[in-house]
GUFIMI-265437 format. One line per 3 residues: number of its first residue (from 0); for each residue x negated, y, z of N, C-alpha, C. Coordinates in nm, 4 decimals. Layout:
// residues N
NUM> X Y Z X Y Z X Y Z ~ ...;
//
This chain:
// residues 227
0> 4.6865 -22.3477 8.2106 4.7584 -22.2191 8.2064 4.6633 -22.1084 8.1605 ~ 4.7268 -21.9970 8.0680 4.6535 -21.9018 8.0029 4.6184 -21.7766 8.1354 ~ 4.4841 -21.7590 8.1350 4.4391 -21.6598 8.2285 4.4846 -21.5540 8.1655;
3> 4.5628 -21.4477 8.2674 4.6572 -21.3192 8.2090 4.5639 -21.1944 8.2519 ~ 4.4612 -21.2278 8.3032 4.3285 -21.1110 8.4118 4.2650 -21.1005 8.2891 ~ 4.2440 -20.9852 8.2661 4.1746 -20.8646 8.2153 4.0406 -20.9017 8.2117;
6> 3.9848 -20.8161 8.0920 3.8965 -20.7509 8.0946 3.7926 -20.6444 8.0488 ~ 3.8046 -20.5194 8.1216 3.7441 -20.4057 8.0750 3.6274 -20.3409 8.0487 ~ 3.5727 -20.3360 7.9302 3.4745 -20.3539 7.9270 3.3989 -20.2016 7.8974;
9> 3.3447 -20.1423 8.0158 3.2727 -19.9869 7.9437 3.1469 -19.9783 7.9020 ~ 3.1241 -19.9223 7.8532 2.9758 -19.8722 7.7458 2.9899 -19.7505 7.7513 ~ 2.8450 -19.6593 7.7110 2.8877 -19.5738 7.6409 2.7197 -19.4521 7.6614;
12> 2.6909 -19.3338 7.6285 2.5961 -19.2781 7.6240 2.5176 -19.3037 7.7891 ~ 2.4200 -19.2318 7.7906 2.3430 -19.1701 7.8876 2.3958 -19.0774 7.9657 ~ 2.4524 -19.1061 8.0619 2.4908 -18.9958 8.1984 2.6255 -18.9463 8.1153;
15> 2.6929 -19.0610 8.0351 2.8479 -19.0297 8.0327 2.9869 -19.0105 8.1389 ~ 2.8890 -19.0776 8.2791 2.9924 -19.0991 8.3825 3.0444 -19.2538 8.3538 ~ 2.9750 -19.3325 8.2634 3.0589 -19.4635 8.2873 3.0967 -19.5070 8.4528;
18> 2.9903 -19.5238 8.5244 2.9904 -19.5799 8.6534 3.1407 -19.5061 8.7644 ~ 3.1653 -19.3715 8.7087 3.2522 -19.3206 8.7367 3.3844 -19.3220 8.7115 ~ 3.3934 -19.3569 8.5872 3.4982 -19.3588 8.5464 3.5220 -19.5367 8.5750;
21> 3.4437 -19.6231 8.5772 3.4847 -19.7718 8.6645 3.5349 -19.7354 8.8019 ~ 3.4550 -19.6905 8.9070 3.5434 -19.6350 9.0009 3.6976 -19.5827 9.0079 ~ 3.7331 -19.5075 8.8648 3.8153 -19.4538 8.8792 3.9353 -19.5603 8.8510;
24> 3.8980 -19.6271 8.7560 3.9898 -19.7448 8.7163 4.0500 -19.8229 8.8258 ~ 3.9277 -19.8303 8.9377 3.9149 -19.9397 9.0102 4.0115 -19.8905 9.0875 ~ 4.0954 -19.8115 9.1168 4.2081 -19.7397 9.2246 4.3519 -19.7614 9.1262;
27> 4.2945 -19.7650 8.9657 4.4534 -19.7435 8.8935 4.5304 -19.8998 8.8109 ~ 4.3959 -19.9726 8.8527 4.4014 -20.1486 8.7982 4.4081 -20.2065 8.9493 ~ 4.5300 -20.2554 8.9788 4.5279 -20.3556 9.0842 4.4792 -20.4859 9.0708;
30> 4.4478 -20.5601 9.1729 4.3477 -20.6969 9.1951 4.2285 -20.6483 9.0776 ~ 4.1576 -20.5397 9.1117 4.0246 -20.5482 9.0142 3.9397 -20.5380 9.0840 ~ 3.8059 -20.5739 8.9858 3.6716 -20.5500 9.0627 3.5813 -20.4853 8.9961;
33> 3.5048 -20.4357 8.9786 3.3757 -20.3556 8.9117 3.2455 -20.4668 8.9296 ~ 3.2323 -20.5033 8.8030 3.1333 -20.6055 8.7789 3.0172 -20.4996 8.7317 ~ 2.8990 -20.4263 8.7896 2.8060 -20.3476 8.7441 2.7019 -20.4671 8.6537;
36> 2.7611 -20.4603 8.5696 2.6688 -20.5955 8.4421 2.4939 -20.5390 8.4198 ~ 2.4803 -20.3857 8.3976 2.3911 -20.3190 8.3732 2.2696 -20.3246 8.5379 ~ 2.3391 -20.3495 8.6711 2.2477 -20.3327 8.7550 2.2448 -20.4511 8.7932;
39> 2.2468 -20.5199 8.6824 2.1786 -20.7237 8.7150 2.0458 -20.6511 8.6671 ~ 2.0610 -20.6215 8.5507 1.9140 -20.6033 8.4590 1.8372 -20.5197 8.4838 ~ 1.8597 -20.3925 8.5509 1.8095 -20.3031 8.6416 1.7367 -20.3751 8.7859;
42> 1.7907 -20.4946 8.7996 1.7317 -20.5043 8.9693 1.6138 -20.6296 8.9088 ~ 1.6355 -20.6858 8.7773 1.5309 -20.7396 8.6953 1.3967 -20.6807 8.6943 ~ 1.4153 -20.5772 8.6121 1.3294 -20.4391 8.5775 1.2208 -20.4298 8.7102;
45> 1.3455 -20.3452 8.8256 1.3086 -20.3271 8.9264 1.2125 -20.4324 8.9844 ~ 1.2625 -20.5488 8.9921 1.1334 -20.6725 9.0483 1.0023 -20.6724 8.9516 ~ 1.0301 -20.6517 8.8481 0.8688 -20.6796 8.7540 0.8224 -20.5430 8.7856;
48> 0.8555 -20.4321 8.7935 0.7455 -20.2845 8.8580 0.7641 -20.3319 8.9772 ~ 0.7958 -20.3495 9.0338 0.7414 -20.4323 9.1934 0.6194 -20.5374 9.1969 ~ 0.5975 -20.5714 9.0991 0.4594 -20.6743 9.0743 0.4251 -20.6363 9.0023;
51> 0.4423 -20.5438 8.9415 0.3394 -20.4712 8.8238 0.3007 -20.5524 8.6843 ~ 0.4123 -20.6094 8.6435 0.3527 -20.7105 8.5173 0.3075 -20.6217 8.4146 ~ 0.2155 -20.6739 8.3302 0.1564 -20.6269 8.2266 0.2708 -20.5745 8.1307;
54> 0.2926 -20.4631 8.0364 0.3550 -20.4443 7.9662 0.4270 -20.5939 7.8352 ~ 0.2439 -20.6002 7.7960 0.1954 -20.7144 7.7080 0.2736 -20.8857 7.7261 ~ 0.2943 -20.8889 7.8473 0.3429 -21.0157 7.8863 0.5039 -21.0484 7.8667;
57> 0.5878 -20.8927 7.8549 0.7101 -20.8897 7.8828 0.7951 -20.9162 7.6967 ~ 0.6890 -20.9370 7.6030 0.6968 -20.9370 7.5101 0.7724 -21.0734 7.4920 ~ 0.9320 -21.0969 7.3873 1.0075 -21.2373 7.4358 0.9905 -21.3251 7.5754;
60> 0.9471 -21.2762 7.6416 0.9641 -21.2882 7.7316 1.1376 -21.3106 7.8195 ~ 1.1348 -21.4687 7.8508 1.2907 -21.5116 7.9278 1.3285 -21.4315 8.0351 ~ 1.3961 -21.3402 8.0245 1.4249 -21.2337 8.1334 1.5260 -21.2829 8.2610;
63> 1.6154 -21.4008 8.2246 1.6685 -21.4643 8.2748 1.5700 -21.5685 8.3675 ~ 1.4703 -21.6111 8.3349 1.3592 -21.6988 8.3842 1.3031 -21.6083 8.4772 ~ 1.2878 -21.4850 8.4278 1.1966 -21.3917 8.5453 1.3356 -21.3824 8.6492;
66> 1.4880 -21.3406 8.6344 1.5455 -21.3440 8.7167 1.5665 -21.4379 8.8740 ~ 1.5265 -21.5932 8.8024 1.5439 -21.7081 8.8641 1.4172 -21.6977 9.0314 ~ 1.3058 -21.6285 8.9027 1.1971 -21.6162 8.9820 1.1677 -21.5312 9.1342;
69> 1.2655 -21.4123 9.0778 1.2914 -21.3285 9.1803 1.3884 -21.3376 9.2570 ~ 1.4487 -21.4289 9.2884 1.5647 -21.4771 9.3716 1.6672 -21.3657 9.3924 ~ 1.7041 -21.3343 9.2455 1.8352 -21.2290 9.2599 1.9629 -21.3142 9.2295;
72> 2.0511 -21.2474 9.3319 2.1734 -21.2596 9.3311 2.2650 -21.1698 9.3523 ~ 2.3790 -21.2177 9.3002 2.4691 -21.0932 9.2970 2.5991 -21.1392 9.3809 ~ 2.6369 -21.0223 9.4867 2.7203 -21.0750 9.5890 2.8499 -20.9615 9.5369;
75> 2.9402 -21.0100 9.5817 3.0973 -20.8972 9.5789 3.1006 -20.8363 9.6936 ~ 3.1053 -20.6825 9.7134 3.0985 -20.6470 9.8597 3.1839 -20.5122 9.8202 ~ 3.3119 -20.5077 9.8726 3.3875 -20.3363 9.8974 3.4485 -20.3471 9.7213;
78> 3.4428 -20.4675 9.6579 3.5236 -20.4764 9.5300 3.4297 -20.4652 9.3925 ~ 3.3035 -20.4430 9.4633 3.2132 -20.3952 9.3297 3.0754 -20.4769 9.4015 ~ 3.0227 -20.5391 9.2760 2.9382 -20.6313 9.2795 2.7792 -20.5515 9.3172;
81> 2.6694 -20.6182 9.4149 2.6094 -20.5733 9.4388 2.4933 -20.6705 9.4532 ~ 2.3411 -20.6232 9.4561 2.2025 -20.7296 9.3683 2.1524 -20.7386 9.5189 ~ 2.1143 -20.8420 9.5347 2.0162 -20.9106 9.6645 1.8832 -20.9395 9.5621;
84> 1.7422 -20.9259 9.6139 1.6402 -20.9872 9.5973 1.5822 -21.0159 9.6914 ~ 1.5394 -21.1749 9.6838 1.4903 -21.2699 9.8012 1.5744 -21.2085 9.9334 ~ 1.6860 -21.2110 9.9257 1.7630 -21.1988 10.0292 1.7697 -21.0617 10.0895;
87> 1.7351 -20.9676 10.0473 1.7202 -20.8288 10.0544 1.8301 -20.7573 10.0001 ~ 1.8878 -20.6610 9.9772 1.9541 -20.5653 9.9215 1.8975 -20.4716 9.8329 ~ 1.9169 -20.4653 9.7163 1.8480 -20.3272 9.6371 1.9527 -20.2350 9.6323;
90> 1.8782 -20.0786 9.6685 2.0159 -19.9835 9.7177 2.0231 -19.9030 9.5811 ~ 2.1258 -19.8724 9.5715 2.2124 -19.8102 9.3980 2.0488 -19.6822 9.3803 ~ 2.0077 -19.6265 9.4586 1.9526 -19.5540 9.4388 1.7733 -19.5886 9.3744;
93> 1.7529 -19.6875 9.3967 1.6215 -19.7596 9.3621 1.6862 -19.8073 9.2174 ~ 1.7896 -19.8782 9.1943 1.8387 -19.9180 9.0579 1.8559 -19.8340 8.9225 ~ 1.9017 -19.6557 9.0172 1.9515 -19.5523 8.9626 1.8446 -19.4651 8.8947;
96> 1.7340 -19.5008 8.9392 1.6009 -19.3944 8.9245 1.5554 -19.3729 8.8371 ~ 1.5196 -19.2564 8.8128 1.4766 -19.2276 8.6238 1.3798 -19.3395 8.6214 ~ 1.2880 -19.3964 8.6804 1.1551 -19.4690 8.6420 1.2134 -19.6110 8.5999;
99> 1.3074 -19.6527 8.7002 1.3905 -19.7760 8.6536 1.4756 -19.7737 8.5290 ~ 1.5603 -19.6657 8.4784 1.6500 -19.6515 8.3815 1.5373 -19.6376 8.2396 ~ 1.4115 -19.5791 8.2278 1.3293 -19.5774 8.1086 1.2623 -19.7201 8.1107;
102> 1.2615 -19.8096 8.2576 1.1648 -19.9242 8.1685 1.3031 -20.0061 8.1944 ~ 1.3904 -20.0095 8.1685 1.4786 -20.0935 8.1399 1.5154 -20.0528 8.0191 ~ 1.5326 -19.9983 7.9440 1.5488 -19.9387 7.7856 1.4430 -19.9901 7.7075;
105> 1.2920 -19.9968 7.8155 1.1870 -20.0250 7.6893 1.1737 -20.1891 7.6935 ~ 1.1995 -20.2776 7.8322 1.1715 -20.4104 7.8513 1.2993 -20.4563 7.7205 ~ 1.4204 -20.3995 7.7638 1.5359 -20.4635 7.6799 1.5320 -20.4952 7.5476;
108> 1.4344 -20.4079 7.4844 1.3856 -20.3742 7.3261 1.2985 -20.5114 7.3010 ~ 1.2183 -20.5356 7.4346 1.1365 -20.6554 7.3656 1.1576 -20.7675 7.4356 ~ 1.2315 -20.8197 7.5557 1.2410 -20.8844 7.6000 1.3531 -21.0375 7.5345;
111> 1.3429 -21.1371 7.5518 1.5019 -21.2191 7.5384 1.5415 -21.2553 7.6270 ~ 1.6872 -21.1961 7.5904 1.7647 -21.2081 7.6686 1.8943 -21.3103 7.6579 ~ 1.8994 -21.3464 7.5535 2.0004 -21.4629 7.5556 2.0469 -21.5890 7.6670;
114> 1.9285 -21.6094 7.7517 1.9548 -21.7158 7.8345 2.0774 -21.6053 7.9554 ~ 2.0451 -21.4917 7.9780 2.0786 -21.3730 8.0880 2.2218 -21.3754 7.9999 ~ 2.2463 -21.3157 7.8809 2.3884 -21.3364 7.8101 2.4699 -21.4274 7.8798;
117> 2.4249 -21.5999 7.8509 2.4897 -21.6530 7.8844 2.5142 -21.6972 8.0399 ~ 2.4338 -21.6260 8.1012 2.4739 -21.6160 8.2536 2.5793 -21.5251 8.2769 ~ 2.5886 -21.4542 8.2070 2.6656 -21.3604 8.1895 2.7974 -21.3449 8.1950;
120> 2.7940 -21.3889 8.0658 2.9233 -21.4606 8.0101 3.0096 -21.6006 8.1113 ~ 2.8996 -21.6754 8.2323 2.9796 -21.7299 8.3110 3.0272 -21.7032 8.4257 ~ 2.9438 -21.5418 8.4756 2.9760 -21.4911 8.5968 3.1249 -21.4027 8.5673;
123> 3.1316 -21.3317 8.4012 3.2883 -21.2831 8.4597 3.3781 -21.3734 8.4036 ~ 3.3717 -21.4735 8.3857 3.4478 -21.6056 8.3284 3.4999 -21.5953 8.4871 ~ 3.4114 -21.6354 8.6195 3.4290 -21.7445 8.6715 3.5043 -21.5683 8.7954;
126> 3.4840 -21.4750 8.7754 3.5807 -21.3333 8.8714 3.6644 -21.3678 8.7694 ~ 3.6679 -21.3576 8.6824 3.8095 -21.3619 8.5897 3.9312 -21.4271 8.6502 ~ 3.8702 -21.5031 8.7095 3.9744 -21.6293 8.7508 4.0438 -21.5880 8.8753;
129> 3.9601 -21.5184 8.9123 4.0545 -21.4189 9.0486 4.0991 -21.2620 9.0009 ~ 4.0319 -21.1908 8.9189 4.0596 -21.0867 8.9178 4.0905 -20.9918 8.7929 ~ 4.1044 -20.8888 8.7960 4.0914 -20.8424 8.6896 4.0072 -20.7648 8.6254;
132> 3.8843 -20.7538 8.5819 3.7676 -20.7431 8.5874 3.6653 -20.5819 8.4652 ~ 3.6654 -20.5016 8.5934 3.6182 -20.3477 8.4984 3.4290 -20.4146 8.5143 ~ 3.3997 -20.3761 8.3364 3.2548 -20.4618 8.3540 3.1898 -20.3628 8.2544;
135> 3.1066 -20.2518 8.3840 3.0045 -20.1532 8.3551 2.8503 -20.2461 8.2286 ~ 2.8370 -20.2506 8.1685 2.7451 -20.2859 8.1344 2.7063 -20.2492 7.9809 ~ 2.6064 -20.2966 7.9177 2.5564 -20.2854 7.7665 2.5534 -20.4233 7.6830;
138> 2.5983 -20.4181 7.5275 2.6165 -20.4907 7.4758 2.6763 -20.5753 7.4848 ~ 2.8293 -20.5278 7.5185 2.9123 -20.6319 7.5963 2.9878 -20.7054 7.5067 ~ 3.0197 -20.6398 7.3965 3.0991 -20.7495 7.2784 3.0392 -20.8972 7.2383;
141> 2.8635 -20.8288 7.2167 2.8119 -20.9568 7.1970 2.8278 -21.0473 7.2957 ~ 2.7381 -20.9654 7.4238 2.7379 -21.0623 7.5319 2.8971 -21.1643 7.5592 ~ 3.0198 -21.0770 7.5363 3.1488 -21.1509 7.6167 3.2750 -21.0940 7.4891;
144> 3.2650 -21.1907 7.3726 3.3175 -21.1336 7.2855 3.5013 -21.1414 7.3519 ~ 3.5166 -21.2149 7.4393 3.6844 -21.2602 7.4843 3.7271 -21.1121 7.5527 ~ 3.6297 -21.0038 7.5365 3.6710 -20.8619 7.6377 3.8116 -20.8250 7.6106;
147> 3.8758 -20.7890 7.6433 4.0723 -20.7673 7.6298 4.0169 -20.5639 7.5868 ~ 3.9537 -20.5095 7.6720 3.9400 -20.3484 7.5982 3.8039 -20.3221 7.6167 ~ 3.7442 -20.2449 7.4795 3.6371 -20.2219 7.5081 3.5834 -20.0767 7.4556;
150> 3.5502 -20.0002 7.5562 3.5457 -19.8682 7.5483 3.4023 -19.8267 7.5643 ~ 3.3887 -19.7060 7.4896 3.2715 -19.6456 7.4598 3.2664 -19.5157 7.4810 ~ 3.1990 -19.4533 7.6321 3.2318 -19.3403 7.6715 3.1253 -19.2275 7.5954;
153> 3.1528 -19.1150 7.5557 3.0531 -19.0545 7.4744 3.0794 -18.9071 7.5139 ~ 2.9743 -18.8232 7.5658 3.0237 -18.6894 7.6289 2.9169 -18.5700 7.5131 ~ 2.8884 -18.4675 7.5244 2.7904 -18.4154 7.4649 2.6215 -18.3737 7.5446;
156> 2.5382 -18.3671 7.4677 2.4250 -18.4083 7.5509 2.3784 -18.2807 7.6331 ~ 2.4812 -18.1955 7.6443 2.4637 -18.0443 7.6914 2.5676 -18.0847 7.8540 ~ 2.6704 -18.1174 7.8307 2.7409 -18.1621 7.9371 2.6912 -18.3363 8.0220;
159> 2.6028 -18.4260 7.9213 2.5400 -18.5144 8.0159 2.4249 -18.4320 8.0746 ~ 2.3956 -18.3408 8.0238 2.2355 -18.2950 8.0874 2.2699 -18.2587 8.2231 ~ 2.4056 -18.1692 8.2189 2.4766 -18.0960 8.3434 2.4914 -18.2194 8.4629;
162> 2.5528 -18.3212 8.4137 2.6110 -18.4124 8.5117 2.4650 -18.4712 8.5778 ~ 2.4106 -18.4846 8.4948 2.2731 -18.5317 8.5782 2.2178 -18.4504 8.6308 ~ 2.1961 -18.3060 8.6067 2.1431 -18.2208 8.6627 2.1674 -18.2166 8.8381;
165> 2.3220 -18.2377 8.8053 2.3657 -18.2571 8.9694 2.3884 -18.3634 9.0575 ~ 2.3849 -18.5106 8.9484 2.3155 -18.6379 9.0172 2.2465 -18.6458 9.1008 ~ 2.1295 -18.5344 9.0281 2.0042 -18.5796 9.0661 1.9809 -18.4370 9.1602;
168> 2.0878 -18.3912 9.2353 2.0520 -18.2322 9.3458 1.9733 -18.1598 9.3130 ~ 1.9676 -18.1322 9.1692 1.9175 -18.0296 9.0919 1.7512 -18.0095 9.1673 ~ 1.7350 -18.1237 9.1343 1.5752 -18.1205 9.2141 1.5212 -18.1781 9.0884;
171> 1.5502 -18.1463 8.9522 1.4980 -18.1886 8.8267 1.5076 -18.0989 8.7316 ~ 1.4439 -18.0147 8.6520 1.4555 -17.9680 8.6117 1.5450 -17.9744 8.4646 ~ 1.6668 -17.9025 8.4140 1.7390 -17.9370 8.3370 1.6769 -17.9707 8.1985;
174> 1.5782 -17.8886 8.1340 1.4933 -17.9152 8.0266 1.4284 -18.0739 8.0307 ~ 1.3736 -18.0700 8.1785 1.2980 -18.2799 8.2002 1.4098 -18.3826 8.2011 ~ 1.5722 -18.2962 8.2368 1.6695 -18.4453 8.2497 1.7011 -18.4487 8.1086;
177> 1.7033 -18.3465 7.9902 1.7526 -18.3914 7.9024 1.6401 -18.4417 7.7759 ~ 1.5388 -18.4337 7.7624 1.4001 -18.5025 7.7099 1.4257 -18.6425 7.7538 ~ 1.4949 -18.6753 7.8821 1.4584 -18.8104 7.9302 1.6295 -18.8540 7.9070;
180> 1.7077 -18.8194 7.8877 1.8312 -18.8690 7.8065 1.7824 -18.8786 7.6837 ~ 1.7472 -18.7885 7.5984 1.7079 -18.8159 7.4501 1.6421 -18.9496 7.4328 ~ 1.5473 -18.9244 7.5396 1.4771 -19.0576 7.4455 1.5163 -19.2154 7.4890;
183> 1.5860 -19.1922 7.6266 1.6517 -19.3185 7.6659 1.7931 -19.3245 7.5323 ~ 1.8412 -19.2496 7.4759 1.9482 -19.2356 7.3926 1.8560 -19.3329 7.2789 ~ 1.7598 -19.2893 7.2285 1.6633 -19.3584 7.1111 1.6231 -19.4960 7.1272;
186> 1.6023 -19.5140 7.2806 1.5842 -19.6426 7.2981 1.6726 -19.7447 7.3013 ~ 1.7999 -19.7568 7.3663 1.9068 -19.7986 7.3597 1.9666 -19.7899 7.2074 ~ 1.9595 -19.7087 7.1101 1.9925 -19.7552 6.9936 1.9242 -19.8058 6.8986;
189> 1.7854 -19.8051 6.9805 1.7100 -19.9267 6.8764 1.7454 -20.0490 6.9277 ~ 1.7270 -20.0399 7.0178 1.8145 -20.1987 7.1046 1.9131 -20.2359 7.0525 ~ 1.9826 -20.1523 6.9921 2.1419 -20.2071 6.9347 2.2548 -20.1868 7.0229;
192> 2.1928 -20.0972 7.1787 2.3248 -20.1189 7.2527 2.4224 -20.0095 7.2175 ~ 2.4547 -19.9182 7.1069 2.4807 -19.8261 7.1312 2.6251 -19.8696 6.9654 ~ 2.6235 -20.0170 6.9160 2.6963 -20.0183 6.8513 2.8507 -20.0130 6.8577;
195> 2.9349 -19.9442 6.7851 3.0695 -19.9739 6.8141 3.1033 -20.0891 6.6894 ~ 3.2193 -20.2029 6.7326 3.2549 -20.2609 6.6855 3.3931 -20.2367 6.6376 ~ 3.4896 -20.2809 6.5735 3.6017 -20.3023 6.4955 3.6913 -20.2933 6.6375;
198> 3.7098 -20.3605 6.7233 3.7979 -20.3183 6.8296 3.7421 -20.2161 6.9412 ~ 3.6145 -20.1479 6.9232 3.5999 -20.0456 7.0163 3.6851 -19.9328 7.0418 ~ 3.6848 -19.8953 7.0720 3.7750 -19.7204 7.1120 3.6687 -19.6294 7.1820;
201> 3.6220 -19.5097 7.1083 3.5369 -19.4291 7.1267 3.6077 -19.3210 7.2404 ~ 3.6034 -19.2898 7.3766 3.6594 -19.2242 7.4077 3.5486 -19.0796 7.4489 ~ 3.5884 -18.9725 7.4269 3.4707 -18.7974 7.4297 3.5524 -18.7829 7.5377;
204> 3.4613 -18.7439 7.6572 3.5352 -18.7155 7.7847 3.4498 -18.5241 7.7644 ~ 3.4133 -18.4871 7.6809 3.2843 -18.3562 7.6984 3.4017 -18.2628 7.7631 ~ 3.5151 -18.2741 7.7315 3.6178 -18.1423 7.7549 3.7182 -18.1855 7.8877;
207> 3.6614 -18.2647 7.9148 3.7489 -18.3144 8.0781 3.6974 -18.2406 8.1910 ~ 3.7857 -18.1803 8.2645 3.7505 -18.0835 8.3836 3.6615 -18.2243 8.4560 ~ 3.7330 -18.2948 8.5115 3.7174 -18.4100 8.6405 3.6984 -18.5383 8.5826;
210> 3.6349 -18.6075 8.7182 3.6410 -18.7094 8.6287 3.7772 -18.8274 8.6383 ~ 3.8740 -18.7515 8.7381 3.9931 -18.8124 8.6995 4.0958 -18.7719 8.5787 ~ 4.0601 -18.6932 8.5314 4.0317 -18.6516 8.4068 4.0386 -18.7771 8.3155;
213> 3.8778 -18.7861 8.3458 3.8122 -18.8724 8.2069 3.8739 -19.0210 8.2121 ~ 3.8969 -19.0711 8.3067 3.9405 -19.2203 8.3908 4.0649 -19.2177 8.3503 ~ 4.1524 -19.1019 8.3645 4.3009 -19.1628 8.2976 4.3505 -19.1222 8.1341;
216> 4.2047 -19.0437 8.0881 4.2346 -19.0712 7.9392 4.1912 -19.1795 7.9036 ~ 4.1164 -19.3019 7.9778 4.0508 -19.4382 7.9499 4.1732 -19.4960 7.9421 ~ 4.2628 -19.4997 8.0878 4.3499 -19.5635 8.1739 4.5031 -19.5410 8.0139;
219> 4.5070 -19.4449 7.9923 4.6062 -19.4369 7.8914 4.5989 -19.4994 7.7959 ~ 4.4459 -19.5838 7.7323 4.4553 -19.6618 7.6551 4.5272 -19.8009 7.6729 ~ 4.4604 -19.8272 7.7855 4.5000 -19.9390 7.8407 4.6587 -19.9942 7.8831;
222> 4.7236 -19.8699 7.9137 4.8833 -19.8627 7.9462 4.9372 -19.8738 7.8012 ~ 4.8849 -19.8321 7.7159 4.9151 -19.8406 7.5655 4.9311 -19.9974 7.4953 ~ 4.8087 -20.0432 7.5732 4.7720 -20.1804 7.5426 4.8533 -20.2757 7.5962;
225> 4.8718 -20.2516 7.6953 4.9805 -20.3308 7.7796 5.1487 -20.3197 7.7588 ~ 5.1704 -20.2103 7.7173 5.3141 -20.1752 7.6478 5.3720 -20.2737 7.5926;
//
């Protein structure tokens, strides 16, 4: 029998509100879950600056192999998927951290990752099968070309500077959050994650009051789709 479960796939700039606007979905898509695809590779990251590997070493380097190493796993907890290492919990806020978000932009550039793809590609295979599946992450066409919508959130870098400004309890200065969007923006499109493909849908949330707002101009694609 043909699996009829979804799957949504967001992308999109630096401090666009993706993570937000999955939340938001996650109230307007019944039987769904929020697969955070991006804080597998983040709690990756996170374990190698925890041992301090050499820059030099991370070069093709099996990122999936270093995963194995660090005994991460990813559990479903409250509908949205969440990273254990060696049986520990890593909290959104250690994942979230400017220091983690720049060396995950620079490892991604040189690292391979193909073996991690295809882990990938079997973890929302195998939620698929129960659910209907909103999947925060980067390079998702390649990674899971079977995605049912795939959206690309894009705001302006004057209004991401703002949103982070207040992420981060304005205990950052607005000039340092947006230097460090720019160049995470540069890095990620040398990476390639920043391509749109032939079935993408570019959605500009810059002029949305809220972010329920931005979530049901996503959500309207999707009702479109389903029509």
């Amino acid at each position: 029998m043909e699996n009829k479960n979804i799957v949504i796939g967001i992308e999109g700039t630096v401090g666009a509100g993706k993570t937000s606007i999955c939340r938001g979905l996650l109230e307007k898509i019944e039987n769904s879950i929020i697969l955070h695809g991006g804080n597998i590779y983040r709690a990756i990251v996170y374990g190698i600056m925890e041992v301090q590997k050499d820059k030099q070493e991370l070069k093709n380097i099996d990122i999936f192999e270093i995963m194995k190493q660090l005994e991460i796993d990813i559990k479903l907890e409250n509908k949205e998927t969440v990273i254990y290492m060696k049986g520990k919990k890593i909290e959104e806020k250690d994942l979230q951290s400017d220091k983690t978000s720049i060396s995950v932009s620079k490892v991604s550039n040189v690292a391979n990752n193909e073996k991690l793809y295809q882990f990938g590609r079997k973890l929302i295979d195998e939620f698929r099968k129960k659910y209907n599946v909103i999947l925060s992450s980067r390079d998702i066409v390649k990674m899971y070309p079977d995605v049912t919508y795939h959206f690309f959130i894009d705001a302006s870098i004057e209004e991401r500077t703002n949103r982070k400004y207040i992420q981060y309890n304005k205990e950052i200065e607005k000039d340092e959050i947006r230097k460090m969007i720019e160049e995470r923006d540069k890095l990620q499109e040398k990476t390639g994650y920043y391509k749109i493909y032939p079935q993408t849908k570019i959605i500009d949330i810059t002029e949305c009051k809220t972010i329920e707002e931005a979530t049901q101009k996503v959500f309207q694609n999707i009702e479109r789709g389903n029509a």
